[in-house]
N, C-alpha and C positions, 0 to 999 in steps of 0.2 A: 504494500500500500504506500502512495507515494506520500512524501511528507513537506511537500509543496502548498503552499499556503494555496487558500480556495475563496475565489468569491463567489456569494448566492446574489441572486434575484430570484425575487418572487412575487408574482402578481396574483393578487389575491380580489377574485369580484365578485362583490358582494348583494344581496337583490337588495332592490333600493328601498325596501321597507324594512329592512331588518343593517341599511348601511350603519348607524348610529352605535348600533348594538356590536355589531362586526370591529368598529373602527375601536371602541373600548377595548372588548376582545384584544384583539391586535395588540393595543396598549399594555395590558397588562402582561403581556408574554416580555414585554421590553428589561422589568428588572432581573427577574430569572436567568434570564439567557444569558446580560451582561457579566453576571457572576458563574457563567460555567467557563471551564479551563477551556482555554483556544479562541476564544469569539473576543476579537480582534473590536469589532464593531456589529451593531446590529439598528439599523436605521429603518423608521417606516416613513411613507410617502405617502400622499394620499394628487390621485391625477388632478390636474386643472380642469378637464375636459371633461372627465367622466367621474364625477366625485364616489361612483361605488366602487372604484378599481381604488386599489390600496397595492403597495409596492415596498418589497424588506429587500436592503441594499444591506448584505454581510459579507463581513471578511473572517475568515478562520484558519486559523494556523495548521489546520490539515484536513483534510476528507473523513477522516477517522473521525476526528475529533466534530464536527459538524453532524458526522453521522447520529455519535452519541446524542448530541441535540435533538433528532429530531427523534429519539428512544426514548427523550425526558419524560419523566411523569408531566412537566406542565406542560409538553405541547402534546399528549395524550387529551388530557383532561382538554385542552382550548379546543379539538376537533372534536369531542365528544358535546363540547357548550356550544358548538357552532353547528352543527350538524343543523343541514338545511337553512340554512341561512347566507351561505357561500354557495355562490352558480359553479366556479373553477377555481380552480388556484394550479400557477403553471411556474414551476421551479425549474433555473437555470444553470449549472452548476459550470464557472468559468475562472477559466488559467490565466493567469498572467503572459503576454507575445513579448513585453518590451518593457 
């Protein structure tokens, strides 16, 4: 497993009656994560254009370590509180060229 630092994106869209709910959500997975080993950064966005699209801009110090992230108890529990309430959510998992 490489041990190449990794960046995420993640677009997360949310149905527009339940955005409010989602974008909390979101929020509250923010202090969790900054306190696990390797997450570099863990940033949410929310679009200009389509305010139910919500966007997690991370860096993590390895694939491994990110993986365990997404094993966490809290981001278990956040899909189990959102469940139906999220249309997609489309995760990108990118290397560093330069």
């Amino acid at each position: 497993m490489s041990n190449q630092q990794l960046t995420i994106t993640a677009s997360i869209l949310a149905k527009t009656e339940k955005r409010e709910f989602v974008k909390q959500a979101l929020l509250k997975l923010i202090p969790p994560t900054l306190q696990e080993e390797g997450c570099l950064n863990y940033d949410l966005h929310q679009d200009n254009e389509n305010l139910d699209r919500f966007f997690f801009y991370e860096n993590w110090e390895s694939r491994e370590l990110w993986l365990n992230h997404n094993a966490s108890a809290h981001i278990a529990a956040h899909r189990k509180n959102t469940e139906g309430a999220i249309i997609e959510v489309i995760i990108s998992e990118l290397s560093p060229v330069s």
